[in-house]
C-alpha positions as CSV (number, residue, x, y, z in Angstrom):
1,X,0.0,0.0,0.0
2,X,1.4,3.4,-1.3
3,X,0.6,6.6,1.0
4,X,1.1,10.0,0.3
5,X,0.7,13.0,3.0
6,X,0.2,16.9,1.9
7,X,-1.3,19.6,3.5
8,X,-4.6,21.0,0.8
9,X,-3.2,23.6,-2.1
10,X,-5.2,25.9,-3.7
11,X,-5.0,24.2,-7.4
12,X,-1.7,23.2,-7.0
13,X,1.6,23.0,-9.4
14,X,1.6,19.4,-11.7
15,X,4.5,17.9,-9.3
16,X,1.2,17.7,-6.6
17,X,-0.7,15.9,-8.3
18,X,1.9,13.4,-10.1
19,X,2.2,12.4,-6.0
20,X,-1.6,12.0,-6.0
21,X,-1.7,9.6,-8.9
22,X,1.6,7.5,-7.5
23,X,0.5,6.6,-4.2
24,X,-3.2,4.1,-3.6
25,X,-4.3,6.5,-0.6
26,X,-3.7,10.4,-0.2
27,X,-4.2,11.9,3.0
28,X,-5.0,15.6,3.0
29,X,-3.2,17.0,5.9
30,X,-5.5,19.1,7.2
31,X,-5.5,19.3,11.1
32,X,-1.5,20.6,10.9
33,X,-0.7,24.7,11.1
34,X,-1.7,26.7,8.4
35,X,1.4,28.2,6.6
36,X,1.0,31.9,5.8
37,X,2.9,32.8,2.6
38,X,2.6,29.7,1.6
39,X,0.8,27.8,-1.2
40,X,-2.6,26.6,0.9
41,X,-4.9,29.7,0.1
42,X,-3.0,31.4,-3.0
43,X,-1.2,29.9,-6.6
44,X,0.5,31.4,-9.8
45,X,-1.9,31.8,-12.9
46,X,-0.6,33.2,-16.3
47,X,-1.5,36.5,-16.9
48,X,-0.4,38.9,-19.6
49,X,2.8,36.3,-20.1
50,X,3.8,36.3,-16.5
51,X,3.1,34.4,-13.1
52,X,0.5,36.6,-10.7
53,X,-0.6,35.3,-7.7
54,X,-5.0,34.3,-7.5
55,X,-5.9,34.1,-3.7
56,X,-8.6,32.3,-1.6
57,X,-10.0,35.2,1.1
58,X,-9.8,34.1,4.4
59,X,-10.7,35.0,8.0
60,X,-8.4,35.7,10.6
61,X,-5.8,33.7,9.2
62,X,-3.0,32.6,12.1
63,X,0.1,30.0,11.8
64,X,-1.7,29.2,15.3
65,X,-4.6,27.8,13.9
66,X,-4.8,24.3,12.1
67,X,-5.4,24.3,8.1
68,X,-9.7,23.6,9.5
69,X,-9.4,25.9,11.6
70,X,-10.0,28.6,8.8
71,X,-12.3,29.7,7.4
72,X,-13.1,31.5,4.2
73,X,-14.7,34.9,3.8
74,X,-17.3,33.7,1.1
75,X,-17.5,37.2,-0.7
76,X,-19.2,36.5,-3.6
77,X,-18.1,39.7,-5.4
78,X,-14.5,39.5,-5.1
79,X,-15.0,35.2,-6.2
80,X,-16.7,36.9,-9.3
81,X,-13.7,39.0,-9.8
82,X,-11.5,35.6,-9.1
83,X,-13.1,34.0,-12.0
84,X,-13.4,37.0,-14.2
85,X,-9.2,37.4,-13.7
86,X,-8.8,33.5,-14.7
87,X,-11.6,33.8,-17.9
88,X,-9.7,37.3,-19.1
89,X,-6.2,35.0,-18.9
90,X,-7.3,31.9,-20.8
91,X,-10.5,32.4,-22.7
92,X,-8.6,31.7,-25.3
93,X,-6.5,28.5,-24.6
94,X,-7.4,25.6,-26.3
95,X,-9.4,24.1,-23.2
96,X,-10.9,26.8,-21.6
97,X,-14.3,25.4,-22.9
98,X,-13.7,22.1,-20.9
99,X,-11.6,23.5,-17.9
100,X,-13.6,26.8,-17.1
101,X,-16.7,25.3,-16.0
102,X,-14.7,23.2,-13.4
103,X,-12.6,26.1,-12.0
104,X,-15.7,28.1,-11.7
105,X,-18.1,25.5,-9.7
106,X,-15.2,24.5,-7.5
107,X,-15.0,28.6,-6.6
108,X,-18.9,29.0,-6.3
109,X,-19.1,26.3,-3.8
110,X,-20.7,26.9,-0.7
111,X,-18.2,25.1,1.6
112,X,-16.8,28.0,3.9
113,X,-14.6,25.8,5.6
114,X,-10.9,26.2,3.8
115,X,-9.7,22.2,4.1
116,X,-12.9,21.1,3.2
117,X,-13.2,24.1,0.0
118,X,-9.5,22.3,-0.7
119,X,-10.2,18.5,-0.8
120,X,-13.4,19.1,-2.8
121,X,-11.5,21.2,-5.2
122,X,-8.8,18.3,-4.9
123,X,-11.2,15.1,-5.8
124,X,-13.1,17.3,-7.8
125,X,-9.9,18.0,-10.9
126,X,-8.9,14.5,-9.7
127,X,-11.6,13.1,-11.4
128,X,-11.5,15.1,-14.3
129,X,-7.9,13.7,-14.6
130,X,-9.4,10.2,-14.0
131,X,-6.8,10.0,-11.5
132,X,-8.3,6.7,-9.4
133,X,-6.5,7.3,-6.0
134,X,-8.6,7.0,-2.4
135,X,-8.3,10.6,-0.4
136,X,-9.1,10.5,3.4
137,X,-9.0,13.9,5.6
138,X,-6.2,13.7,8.0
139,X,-8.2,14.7,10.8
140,X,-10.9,11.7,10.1
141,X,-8.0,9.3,11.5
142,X,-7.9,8.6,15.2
143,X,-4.4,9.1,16.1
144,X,-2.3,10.2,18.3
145,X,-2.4,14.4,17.5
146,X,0.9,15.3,20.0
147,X,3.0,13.6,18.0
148,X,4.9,16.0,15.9
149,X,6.9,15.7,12.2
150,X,8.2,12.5,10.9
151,X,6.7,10.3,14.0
152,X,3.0,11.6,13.1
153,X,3.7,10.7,9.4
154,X,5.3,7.0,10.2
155,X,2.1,6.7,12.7
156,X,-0.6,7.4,10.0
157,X,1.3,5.2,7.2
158,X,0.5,2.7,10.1
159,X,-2.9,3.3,10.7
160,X,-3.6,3.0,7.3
161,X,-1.5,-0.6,6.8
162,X,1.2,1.4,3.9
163,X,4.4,-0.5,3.3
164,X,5.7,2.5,1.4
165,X,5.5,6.5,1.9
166,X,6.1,8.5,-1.0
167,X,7.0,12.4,-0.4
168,X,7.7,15.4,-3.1
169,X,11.3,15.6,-2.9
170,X,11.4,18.7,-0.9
171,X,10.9,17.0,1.7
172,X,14.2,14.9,1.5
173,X,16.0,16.2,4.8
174,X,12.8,16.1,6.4
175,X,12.8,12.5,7.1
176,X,15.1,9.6,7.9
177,X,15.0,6.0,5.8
178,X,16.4,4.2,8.7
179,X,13.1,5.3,11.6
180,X,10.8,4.2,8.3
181,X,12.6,1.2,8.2
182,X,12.6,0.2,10.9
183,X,8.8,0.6,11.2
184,X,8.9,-1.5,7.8
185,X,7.7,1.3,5.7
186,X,9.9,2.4,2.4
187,X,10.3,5.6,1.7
188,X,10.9,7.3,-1.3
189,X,10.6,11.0,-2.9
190,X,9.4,11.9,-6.3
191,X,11.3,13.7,-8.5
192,X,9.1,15.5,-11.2
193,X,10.7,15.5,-14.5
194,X,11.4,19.1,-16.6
195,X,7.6,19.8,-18.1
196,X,7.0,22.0,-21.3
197,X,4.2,22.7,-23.0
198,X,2.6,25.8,-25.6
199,X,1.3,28.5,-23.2
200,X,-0.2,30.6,-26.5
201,X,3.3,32.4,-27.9
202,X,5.1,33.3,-24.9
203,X,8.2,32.2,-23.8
204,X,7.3,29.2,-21.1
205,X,6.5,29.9,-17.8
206,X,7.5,26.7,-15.4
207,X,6.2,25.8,-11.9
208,X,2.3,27.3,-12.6
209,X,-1.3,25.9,-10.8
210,X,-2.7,23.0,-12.4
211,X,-5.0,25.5,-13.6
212,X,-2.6,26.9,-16.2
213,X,-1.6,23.1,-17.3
214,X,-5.1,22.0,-18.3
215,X,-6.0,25.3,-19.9
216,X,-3.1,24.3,-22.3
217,X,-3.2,20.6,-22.5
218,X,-6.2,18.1,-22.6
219,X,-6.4,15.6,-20.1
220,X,-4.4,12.8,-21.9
221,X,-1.6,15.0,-21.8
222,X,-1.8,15.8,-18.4
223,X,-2.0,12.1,-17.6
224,X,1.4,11.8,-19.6
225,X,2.5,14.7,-17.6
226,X,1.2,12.6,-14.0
227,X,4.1,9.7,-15.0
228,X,6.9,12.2,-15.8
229,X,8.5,11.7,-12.5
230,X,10.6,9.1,-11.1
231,X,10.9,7.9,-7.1
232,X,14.6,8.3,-5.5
């Protein structure tokens, strides 16, 4: 059994969700400390040829608080402007007939709460990916919540029976092969391959929200995308 364990982006870079499609179960980290400055409310969307950030509003936002602990102002004026920002930047890719539609009921979606607005916009482009992986909340797992770092991660890869944990490669001094081991789990760390692809005439722009990649690309070429990766 192959686990992977990430906190809920806000339609994150193509390197997320080639770890979604490697592992059999992703657990949304979602009872952990929400990151300011960070990429859980906010992402980088073409526009005029360069990155710009788009940004979920939230309420009282605090590194104090878990990820559902926040909550989401729900203004639907300044969602309207959201989605009028991302239609003005790609109403004329090739797939903004199939991709807008998605983008703009996972923004119009009542769900104040920001992990719960995350993991439906996760399964949600999942499926229009046909990516088959199971997703369980974090905080839906009895465990033991003082544990901290690496020891929380080996105890939920327990829980849920995984031989092997699979992390983005960021996270490579993070954790230690020998404490895995020895709880006989493997662990490895995806490496995402260099991904280009036509964004309209402009020189390529690397590294943008999954938004930006299947505005470009239909969904067989995003799947080829999902493979270009390899686990070190």
């Amino acid at each position: 059994m192959k686990i992977g364990i990430m906190q809920p982006y806000f339609f994150p870079y193509i390197g997320y969700w080639q770890l979604i499609n490697a592992v059999d179960i992703y657990v949304i980290y979602d009872d952990v400390n929400f990151m300011k400055k960070g990429w859980i409310n906010r992402n980088n969307i073409l526009i005029n040829g360069q990155p710009k950030f788009i940004n979920l509003q939230i309420s009282k936002a605090s590194q104090n608080k878990l990820i559902n602990e926040i909550e989401l102002l729900g203004n639907e004026t300044y969602n309207a402007k959201l989605l009028k920002t991302i239609k003005a930047s790609y109403k004329k890719a090739p797939y903004y007939e199939e991709v807008f539609p998605l983008i703009k009921n996972i923004i119009e979606q009542d769900e104040k709460n920001l992990a719960k607005f995350l993991a439906e916009s996760i399964v949600e482009i999942s499926k229009y990916l046909g990516i088959k992986t199971k997703f369980v909340m974090s905080s839906d797992i009895e465990k033991n919540n003082s544990l901290r770092g690496q020891d929380k991660i080996i105890e939920i890869c327990k829980l849920l029976n995984a031989d092997v944990y699979i992390n983005s490669i960021g996270g490579r001094d993070l954790y230690l092969q020998k404490d895995f081991h020895s709880n006989g789990i493997e662990l490895k760390f995806l490496k995402a391959n260099e991904i280009k692809y036509k964004q309209f005439n402009n020189e390529f722009v690397p590294n943008l929200s999954i938004v930006d990649v299947m505005m470009f690309n239909a969904t067989n070429g995003v799947n080829h995308f999902l493979e270009e990766h390899e686990l070190i």
